[in-house]
Legacy VTK file of the C-alpha trace (Angstrom):
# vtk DataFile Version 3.0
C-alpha trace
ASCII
DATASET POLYDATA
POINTS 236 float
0.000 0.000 0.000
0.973 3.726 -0.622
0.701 6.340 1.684
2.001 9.792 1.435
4.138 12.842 3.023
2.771 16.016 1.509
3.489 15.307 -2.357
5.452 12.170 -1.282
4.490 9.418 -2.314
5.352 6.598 0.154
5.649 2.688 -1.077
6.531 0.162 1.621
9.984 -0.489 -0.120
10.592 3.337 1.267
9.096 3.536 4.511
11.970 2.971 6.576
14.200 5.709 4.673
11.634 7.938 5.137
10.783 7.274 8.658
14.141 7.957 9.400
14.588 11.160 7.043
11.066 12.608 8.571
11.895 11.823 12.142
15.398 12.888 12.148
15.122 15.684 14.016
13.900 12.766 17.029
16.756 11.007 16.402
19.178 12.086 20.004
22.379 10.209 17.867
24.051 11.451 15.485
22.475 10.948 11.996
24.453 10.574 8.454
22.490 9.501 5.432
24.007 9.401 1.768
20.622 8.591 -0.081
20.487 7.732 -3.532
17.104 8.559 -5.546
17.291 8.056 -9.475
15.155 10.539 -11.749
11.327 10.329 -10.683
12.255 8.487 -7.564
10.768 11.574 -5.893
14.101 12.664 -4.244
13.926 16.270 -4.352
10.258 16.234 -3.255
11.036 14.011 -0.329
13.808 16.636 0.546
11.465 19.160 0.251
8.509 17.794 2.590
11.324 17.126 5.466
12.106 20.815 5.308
8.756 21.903 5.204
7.825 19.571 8.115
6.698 21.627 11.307
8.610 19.187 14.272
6.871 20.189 17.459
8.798 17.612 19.426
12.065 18.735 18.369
13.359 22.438 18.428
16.131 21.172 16.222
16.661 23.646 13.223
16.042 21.970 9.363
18.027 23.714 6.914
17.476 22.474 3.145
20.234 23.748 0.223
21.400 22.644 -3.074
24.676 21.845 -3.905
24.455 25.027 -6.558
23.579 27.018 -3.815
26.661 26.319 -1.575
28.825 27.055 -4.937
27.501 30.367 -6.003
27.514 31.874 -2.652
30.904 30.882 -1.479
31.816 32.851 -4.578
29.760 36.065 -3.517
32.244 36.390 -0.871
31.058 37.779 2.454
27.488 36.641 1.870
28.663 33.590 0.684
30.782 33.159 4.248
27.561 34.083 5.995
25.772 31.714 3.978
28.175 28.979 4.802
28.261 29.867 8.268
24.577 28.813 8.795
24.636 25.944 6.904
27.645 24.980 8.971
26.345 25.390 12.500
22.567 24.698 11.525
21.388 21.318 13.498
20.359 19.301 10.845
20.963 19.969 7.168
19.382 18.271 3.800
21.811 18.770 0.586
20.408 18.074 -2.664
22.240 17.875 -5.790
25.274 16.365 -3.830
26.493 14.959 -7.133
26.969 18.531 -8.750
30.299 18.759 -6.425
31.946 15.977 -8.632
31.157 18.523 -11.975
34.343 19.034 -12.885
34.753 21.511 -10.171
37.482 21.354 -7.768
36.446 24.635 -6.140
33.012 22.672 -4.895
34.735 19.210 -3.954
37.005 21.168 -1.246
33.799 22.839 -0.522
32.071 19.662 0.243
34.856 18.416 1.870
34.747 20.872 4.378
31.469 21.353 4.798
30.490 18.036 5.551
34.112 17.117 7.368
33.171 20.114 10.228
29.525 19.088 10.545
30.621 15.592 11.082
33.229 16.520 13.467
30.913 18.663 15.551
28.249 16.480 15.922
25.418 17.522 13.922
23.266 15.513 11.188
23.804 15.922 7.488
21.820 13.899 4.867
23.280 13.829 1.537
20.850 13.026 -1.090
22.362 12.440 -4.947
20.674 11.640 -8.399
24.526 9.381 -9.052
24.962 6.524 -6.996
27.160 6.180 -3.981
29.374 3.654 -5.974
29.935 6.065 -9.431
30.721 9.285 -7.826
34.580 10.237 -7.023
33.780 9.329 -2.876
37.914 9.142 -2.638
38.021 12.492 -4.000
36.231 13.446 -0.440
39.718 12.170 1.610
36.954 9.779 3.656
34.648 12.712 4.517
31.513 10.308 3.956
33.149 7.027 5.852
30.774 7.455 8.125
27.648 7.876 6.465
24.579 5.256 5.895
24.042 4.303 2.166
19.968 4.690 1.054
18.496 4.007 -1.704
14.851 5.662 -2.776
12.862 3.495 -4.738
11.145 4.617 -7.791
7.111 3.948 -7.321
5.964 1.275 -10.101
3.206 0.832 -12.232
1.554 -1.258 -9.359
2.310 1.424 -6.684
0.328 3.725 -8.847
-2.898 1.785 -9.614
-2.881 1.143 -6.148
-2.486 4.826 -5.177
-5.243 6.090 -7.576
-7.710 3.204 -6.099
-6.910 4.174 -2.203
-7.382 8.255 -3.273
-10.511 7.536 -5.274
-11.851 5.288 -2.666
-11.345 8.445 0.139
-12.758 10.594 -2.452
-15.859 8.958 -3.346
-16.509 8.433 0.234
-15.901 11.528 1.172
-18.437 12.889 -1.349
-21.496 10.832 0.159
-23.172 14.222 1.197
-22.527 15.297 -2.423
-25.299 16.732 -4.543
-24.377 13.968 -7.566
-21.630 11.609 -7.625
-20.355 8.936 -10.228
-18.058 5.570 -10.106
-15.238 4.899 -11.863
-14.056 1.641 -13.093
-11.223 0.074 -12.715
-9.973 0.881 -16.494
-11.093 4.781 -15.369
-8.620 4.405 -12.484
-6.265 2.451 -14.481
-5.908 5.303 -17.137
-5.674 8.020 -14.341
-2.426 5.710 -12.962
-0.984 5.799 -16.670
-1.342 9.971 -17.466
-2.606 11.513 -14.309
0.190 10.530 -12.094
3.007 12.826 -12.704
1.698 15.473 -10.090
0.226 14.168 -6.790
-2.041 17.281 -6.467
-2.967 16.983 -9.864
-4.086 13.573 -9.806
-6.018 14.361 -6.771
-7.595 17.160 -8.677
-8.480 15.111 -11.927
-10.384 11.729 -9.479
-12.361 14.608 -7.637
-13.615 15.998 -10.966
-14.862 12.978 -12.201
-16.156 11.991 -9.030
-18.248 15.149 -7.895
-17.756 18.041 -11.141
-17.832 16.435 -14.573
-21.427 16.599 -16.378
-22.147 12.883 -16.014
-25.691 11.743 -14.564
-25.770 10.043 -10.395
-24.407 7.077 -9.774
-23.119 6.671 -13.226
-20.213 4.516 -13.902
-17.177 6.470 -15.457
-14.954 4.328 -17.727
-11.289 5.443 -19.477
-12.792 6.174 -22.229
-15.509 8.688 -20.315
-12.912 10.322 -18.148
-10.306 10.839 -21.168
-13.041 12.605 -22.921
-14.219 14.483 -19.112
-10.496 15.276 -18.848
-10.084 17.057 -21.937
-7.290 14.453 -22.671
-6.212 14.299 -26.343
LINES 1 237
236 0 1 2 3 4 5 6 7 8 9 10 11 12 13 14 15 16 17 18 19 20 21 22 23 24 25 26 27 28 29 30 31 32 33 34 35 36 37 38 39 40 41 42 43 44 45 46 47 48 49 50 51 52 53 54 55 56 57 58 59 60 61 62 63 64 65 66 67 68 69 70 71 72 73 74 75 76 77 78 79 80 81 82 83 84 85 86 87 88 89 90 91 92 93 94 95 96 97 98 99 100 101 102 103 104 105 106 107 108 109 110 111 112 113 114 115 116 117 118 119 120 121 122 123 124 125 126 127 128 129 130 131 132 133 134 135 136 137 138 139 140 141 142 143 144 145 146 147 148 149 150 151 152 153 154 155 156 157 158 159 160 161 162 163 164 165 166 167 168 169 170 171 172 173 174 175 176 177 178 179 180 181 182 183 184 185 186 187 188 189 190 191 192 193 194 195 196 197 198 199 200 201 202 203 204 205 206 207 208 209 210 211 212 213 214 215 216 217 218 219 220 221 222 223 224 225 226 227 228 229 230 231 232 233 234 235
């Protein structure tokens, strides 16, 4: 089953990673995670919903960045340093894009070096996350700065994960709209095509099953197929 964090979209092969990326703040050891999330894994979104998370049993501060961001303002000079100076000292940071500090750029591999060396040192929790694998990135370029980190990888959601995510949202949905004035049923080739083309923005998705469901001109209790919600959906 698939649950979800904000936009995240949770699959039991991930729960554990993101137990531990949500709940880090709870975490009284010292935390270091090098997660690996291929394209459309959901990565950056993940990243995202952590920072945005609101942890009212921890006063720990979350501080999210990009590995572009460290770059371009360590080369503004005093902002940059002021910059840098937060992100070092900040309790618990999240840095996306870790693999940009392998482009080619020695300036941003001492950076990283650094960076991550001192946070390490002092104590405080650092999760990496990186669209390049642990084992094809230049790691010994890094003089062991990551030794000590936990290896993650985030699973990409398959076509299974979202059938069964579209079913379990237009289940709420359609229960949700038994007050209603008028609602309709999809099938399960409706719900199938909403998995296949409706599915690349959670929000979106959510938007398109409560159309069908409670909006879209169709007559009570009528039963929406693909074909009927392509056409409701102004689909080409």
């Amino acid at each position: 089953m698939a649950s979800t964090i904000g936009s995240f979209v949770v699959i039991d092969a991930n729960k554990e990673l993101c137990d531990r990326v949500m709940h880090v703040t709870q975490n009284p050891a010292q935390t270091l995670m090098f997660v690996y999330g291929p394209a459309r894994s959901g990565k950056t979104t993940l990243v995202q919903a952590r920072g945005r998370e609101r942890d009212l049993l921890s006063e720990k501060e979350v501080v999210f960045c990009h590995a572009d961001e460290l770059v371009s303002f360590f080369n503004l000079g005093e902002v940059g340093e002021q910059f840098l100076e937060r992100i070092g000292m900040a309790e618990v940071v999240l840095l996306d894009g870790f693999e940009r500090f392998f482009d080619d750029n020695e300036l941003g591999l001492q950076l990283c070096k650094l960076l991550i060396s001192a946070r390490t040192k002092a104590g405080l929790d650092t999760l990496v996350f990186s669209a390049v694998p642990y084992d094809e990135l230049d790691i010994a370029a890094l003089d062991g700065a990551l030794d000590g980190f936990e290896k993650w990888e985030l699973v990409p959601l398959s076509a299974e994960n979202y059938l069964d995510l579209v079913r379990t949202t237009y289940e709420r949905e359609f229960k949700t709209a038994q007050g209603a004035q008028r609602k309709t049923a999809l099938t399960d080739d409706a719900i199938a095509y909403i998995a296949e083309h409706h599915t690349e923005n959670l929000d979106e998705m959510k938007s398109a099953i409560r159309y069908l469901v409670t909006v879209a001109p169709f007559e009570e209790g009528q039963e929406v197929d693909a074909a009927l919600a392509r056409e409701a959906l102004g689909d080409a």
